[in-house]
N, C-alpha and C positions, 0 to 999 in steps of 0.2 A: 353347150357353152363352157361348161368347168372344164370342156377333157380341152378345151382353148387355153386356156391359164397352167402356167410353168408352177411344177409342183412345191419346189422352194417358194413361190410369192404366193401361193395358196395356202402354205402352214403357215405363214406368218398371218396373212389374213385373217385365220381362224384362229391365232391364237390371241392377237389383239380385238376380236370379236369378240370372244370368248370372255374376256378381261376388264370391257368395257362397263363403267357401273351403272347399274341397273334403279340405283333408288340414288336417295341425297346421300343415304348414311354407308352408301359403298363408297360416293365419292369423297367425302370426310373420311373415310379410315384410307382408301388412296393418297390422298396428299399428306395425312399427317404421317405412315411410313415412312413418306418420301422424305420429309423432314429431320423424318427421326434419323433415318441414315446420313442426310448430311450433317446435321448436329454432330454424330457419332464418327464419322470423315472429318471435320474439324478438329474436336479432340482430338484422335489421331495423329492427326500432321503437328497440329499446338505443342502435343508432348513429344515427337519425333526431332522437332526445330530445335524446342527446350533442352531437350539430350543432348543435340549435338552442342549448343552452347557449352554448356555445363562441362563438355568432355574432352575440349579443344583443347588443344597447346598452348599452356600458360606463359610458354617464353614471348610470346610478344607482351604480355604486361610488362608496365615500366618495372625497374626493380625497386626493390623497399629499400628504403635508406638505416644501416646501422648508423648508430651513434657511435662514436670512439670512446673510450675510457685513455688511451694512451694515443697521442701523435707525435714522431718521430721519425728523422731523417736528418739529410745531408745538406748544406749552404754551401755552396759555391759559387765563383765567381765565372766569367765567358771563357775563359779559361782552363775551366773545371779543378781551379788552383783552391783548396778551401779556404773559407774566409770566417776567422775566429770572431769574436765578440758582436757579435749580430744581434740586435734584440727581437726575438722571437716571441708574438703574443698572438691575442684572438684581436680582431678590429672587431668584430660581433658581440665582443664580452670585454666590455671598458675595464669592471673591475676585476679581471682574471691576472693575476702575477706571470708576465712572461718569466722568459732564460733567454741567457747569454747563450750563443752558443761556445766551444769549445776548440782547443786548436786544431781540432782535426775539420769542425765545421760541423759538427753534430751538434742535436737538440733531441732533446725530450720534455713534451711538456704530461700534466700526468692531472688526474681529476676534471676531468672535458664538463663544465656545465653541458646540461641538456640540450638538444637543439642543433641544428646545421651552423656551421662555423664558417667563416672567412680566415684564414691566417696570413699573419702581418710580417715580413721583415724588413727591420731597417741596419741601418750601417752608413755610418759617415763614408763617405766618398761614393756611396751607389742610390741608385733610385730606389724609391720603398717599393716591395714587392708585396701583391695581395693574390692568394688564389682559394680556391673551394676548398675546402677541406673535404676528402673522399668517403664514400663509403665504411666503413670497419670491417676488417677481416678478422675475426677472434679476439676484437676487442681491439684492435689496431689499425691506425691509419697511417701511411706511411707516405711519405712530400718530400721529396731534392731538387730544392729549386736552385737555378741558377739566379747572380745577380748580375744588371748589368751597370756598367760603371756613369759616375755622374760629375761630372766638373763642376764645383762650387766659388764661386767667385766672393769675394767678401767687397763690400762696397766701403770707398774711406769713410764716407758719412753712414752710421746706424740707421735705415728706414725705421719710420712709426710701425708697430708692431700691429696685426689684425686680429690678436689675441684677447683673450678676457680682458686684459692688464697689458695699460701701452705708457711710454713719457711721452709728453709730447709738448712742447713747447717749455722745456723741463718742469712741465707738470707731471703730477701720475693719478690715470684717471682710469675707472674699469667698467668691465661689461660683464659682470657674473651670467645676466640672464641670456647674455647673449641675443638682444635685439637689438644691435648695430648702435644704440646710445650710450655714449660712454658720458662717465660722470666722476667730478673729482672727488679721490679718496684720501683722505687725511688718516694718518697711521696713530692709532692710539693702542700702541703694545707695551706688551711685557717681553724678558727672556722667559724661556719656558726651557727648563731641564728638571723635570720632577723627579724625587728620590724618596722613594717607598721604603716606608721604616724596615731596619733587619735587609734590607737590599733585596725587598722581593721584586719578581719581575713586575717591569710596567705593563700593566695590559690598558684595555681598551674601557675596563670601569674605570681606571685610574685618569686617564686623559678625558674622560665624560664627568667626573668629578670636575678635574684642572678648567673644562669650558665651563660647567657653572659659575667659579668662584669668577671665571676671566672678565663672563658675561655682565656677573653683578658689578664688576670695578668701571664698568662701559669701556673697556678695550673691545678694540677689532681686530687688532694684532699679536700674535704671537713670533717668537723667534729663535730659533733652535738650535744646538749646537752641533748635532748629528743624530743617526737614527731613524728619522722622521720616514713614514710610509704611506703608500697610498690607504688606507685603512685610517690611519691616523686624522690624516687631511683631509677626507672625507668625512669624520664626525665633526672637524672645528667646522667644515663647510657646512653641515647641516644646524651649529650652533650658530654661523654667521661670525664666525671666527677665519681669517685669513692667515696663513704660515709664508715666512718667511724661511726657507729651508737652508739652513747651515750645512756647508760641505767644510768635514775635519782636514787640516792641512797639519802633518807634523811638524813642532815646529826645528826640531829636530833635524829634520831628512837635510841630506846634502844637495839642496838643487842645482848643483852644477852639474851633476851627474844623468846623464842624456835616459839612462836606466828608470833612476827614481822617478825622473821631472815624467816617460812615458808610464809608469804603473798610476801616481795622480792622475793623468789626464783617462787614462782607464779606468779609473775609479768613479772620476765625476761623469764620463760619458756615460758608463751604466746609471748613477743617480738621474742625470739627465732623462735619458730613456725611460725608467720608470716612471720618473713621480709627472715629466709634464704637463700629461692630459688630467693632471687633478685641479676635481673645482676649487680645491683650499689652496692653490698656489698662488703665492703674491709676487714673489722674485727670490733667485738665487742669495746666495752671502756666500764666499769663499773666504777660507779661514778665519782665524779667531785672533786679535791681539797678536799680528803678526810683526806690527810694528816693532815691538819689545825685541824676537831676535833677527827680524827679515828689515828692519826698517831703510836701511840702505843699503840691500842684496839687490841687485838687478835681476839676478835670476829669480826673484820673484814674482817680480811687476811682469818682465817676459812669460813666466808662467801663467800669472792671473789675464795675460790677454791670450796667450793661447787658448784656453779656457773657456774664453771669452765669447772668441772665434767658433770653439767646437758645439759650444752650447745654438750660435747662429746656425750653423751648420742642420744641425738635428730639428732643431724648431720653426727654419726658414722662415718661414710668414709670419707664424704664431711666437713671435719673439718673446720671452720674457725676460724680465729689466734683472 
């Protein structure tokens, strides 16, 4: 009968006969072998998987984001015509000091708070322009944006303003906290031009002194003649002190002269631009005692509504009086 069975299925026979266990304790060190090799086949593959993790091409991770130290670049308009005095800031960093740009359309701004940015520009006659601010390359991010142009209509009647600070029914009544209740504000100020003995500079103890003494008299109003910054506006706002910002008008200058009357209106459009968005704003003031040498120049009153006009322009909804 054996020499009937094929020699190949006969050594297999004999060998798994042979192998088969014979007590409990063959069959216990049988199986746990068996285990032990897969255990050891697991590792294996575990750290074989792990490796290739580990050793893959990094270019599909997202990239890391540098911070900028410096952002700089070009303003243009659709045209790619540059466009000067643009005010260039962070929308992400209220109290960051923009720049103007320059007649070429350049900007640089320089000290980047921490953190991913937005950048802002605006410019009478075009829409405000927002985009990311990029990566850094060496410490550099670099932005030329185009602006596109914007037709501003002036209306003959002033709309109510949707701003902190509105008149309205020739009242004036405000929203510091900005929850949509407005409430009337009664002005109990002073002027404020402080003069530091020996002519030392004004700092910011100086005007932190000036709100105590303001605070004890129960003013809520201050009134300035020039100078005034966001920094400034910012401590009477944390004393509960409101500024009325004084824009200097020489009284001097020749305002018939199409020259002078556009370096003013450049001047206030930069103050405009900056101080705005400050919580210490109560309203403009242009000039001082203009009466004395302007009081019956027309090219005055034409000026102060140009002014008028450009301050609507920049502030559109967020009017201030």
């Amino acid at each position: 009968m054996w020499e009937l069975i094929p020699a190949t299925v006969l050594n297999q026979f004999l060998y798994y006969k042979n192998r088969m266990p014979k007590t409990e304790n063959d069959l216990f060190n049988i199986v746990k072998t068996g285990i032990t090799k897969i255990l050891i086949t697991f590792s294996c593959l575990t750290f074989l998987i792990f490796g290739v993790n580990a050793c893959k091409d990094k270019s599909s991770d997202p990239p890391s984001y540098n911070i900028p130290s410096v952002i700089a670049g070009q303003i243009t308009n659709e045209e790619r015509a540059a466009v000067s005095n643009a005010f260039v800031s962070l929308a992400t960093a209220p109290d960051y000091l923009g720049q103007f740009t320059e007649t070429n359309g350049y900007f640089r701004l320089e000290n980047i708070p921490a953190g991913k940015h937005r950048l802002k520009v605006e410019r009478v006659g075009y829409q405000i322009y927002e985009a990311d601010v990029p990566s850094a390359i060496n410490g550099f991010a670099t932005m030329n944006l185009a602006l596109k142009r914007q037709e501003l209509s002036v209306p003959a009647i002033k709309p109510v303003s949707l701003g902190m600070v509105r008149i309205k029914n020739h009242n004036l009544e405000v929203d510091f906290d900005k929850n949509g209740v407005y409430e009337p504000f009664l002005i109990k100020g002073v002027a404020y031009s402080p003069s530091p003995i020996c002519s030392k500079p004004i700092t910011l103890a100086v005007h932190q002194r000036s709100a105590q003494y303001i605070r004890n008299m129960n003013a809520n109003t201050i009134r300035t003649y020039a100078g005034a910054d966001k920094q400034m506006l910012q401590l009477f706002a944390d004393n509960n002190i409101r500024v009325i910002v004084g824009f200097w008008v020489d009284y001097t200058a020749n305002l018939s002269i199409e020259a002078v009357r556009q370096q003013v209106k450049n001047d206030f459009t930069s103050l405009v631009y900056t101080l705005k968005d400050s919580p210490g704003l109560l309203m403009w003031n242009i000039g001082n005692e203009q009466n004395y040498q302007n009081g019956n120049n027309a090219h005055w009153y034409t000026l102060v509504q140009e002014l008028a006009v450009l301050a609507y322009q920049i502030e559109e909804k967020l009017i201030i009086p």
